[in-house]
N, C-alpha and C positions, 0 to 999 in steps of 0.2 A: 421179439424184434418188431420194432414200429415198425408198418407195411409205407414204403413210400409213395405218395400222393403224386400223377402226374397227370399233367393238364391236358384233357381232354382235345380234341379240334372243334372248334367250333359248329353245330352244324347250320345247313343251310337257312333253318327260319327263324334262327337268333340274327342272321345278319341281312334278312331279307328286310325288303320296306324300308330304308333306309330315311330314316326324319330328316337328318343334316343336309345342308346344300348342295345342291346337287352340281350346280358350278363350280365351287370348289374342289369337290370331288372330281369333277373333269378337268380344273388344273392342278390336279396333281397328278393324276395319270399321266399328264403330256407333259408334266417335268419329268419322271420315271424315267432313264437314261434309255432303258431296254424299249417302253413305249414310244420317246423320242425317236430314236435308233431306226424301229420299224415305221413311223409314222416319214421321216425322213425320206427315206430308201423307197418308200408306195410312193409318192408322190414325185421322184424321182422317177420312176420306171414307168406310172402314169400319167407321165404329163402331157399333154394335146401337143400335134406336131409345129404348131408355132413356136414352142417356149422350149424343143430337143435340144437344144446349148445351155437351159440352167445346168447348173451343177449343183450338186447334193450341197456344196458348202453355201451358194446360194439361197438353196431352200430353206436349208438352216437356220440362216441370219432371217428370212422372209415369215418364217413359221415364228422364231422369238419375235419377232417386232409387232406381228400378231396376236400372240399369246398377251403380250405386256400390254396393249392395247383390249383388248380382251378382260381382262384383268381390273383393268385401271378405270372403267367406263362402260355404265349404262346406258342407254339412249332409253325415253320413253317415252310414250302418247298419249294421248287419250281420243279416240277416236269412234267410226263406227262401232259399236257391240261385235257387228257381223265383220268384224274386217280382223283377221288373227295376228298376232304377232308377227314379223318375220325378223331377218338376221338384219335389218337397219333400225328397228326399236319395240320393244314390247308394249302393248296396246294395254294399257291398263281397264283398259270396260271392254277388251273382249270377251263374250259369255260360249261357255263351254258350251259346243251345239249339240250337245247327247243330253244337256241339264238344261239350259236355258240359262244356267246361272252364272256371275262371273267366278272369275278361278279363284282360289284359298293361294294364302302365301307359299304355301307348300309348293302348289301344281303352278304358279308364275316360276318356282326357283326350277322347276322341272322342264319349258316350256323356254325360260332366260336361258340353260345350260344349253338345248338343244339349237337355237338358235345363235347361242355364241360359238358353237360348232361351226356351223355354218362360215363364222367371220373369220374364224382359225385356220381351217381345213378347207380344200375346195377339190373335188372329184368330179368333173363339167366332159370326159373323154368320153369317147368310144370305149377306148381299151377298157375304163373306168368302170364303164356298165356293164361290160362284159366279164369284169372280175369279180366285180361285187354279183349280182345276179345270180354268178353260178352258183351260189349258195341255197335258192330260192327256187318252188315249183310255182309260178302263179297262176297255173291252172287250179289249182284248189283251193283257189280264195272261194269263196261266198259271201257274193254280192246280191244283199237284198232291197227291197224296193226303201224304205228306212235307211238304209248306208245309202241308198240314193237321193233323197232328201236331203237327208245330213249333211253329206258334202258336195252336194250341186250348191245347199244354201250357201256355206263357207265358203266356196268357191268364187263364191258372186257372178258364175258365169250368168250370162245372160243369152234370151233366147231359146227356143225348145232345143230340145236331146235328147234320146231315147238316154235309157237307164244303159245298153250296150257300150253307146257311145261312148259315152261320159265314165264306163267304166274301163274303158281301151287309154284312155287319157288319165284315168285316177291313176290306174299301175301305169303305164309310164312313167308321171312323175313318182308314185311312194318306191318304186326299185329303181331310181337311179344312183350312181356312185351317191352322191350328195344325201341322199335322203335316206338313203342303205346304212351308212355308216355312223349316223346321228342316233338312229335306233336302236342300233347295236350298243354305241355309246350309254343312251338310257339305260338298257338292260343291264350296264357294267355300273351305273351310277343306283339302277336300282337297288343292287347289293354292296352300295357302299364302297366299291373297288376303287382303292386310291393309286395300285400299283402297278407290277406287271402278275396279279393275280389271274390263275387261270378260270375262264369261265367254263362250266364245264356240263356233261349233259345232264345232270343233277341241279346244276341251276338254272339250263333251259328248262326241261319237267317243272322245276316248283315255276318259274317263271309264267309258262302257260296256266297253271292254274290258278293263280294267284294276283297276278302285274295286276291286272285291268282292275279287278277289285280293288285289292290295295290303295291305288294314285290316283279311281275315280276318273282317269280324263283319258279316252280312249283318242289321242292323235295318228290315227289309223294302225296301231298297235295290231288290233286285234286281226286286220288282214296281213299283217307285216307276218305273226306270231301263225297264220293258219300255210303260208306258205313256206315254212322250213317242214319238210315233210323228212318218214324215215329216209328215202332214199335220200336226201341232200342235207340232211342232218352234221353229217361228218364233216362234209364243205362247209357248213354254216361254221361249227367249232373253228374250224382251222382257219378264218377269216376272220373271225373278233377275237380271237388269239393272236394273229401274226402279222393285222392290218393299221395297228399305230390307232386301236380304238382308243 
């Protein structure tokens, strides 16, 4: 009797490094009914106490008019080398500050999704950072004098700072709601996730070993990726599973 053939699951580093777009891979995630659903419903429970009267069917109509907008339109520049991308237009001669180099079409599609995040989605609260965060130990980042270069230069601040300073201010802004959930987002675009796939701690592991190689453009990744520790490992899952990433 012919033994029958049945298909394997995929594993983790056939679907790792993902080539394809990495925007379109985040607008399909945020059509996914179940992602919509939870993306919804956060942003409902998070919203800052001026805006406690939307209503989820509100947000709703607010998040599609974003999305299609999103979707439908580029902004771009050409500007300083040192001046990065943001969520108003992507800087086509900005050069990756770990390389010197400008970006590969590739790390622009990686760089366009993360900041069309940005235009989609907004976590600007209290509650926000306090949700997002508990995911994260940033006592165990490691900040060295090199990461302090690197993004004093990006930063364009001006003026001395110790390396303390400027690193009391680097994690403030890379852990708040807004910039919490964009990276998370990456991590879910780096594996190609178009659904409500679950991210899981098989693809955090290969992720740490792996991401930063892989995509070449470390956008503070690498402190993002040293602050989910064992102890908050579990919170980190249950957050880019349950948070409309």
């Amino acid at each position: 009797m012919e033994e029958l053939k049945v298909d394997k699951p995929l594993g983790i580093e056939s679907i790792a490094n993902y080539e394809g777009n990495w925007s379109e891979v985040l607008f399909s995630r945020l059509q996914n009914p179940v992602i919509r659903q939870q993306l919804i419903a956060l942003l409902f429970q998070l919203q800052s106490k001026d805006a406690k009267y939307k209503t989820e069917e509100e947000i709703a109509m607010e998040l599609e008019e974003n999305l299609t907008l999103a979707m439908s339109k580029t902004d771009i520049s050409f500007q300083d080398p040192v001046r990065p991308p943001n969520a108003n237009s992507i800087n086509l001669l900005w050069e990756n500050p770990s390389t010197g180099k400008k970006l590969n079409p590739r790390q622009l599609s990686m760089i366009e999704a993360h900041e069309k995040g940005h235009k989609i989605r907004s976590f600007r609260s209290l509650t926000s950072w306090k949700y997002f965060s508990s995911g994260f130990d940033t006592s165990k980042i490691i900040f060295t004098p090199e990461d302090f270069e690197k993004y004093k230069k990006a930063s364009r601040r001006k003026g001395k700072v110790s390396q303390e300073e400027f690193k009391i201010g680097y994690i403030n802004y890379l852990f708040s709601g807004n910039e919490i959930i964009e990276r998370m987002s990456q991590l879910k675009n780096y594996f190609g996730m178009k659904g409500s796939e679950i991210f899981t701690k098989e693809n955090l592991a290969y992720a740490r070993e792996h991401y930063l190689d892989d995509v070449g453009l470390d956008n503070c990744m690498k402190h993002f990726l040293q602050a989910i520790t064992e102890e908050t490992e579990a919170r980190f899952l249950s957050l880019i599973n349950n948070s409309g990433v």
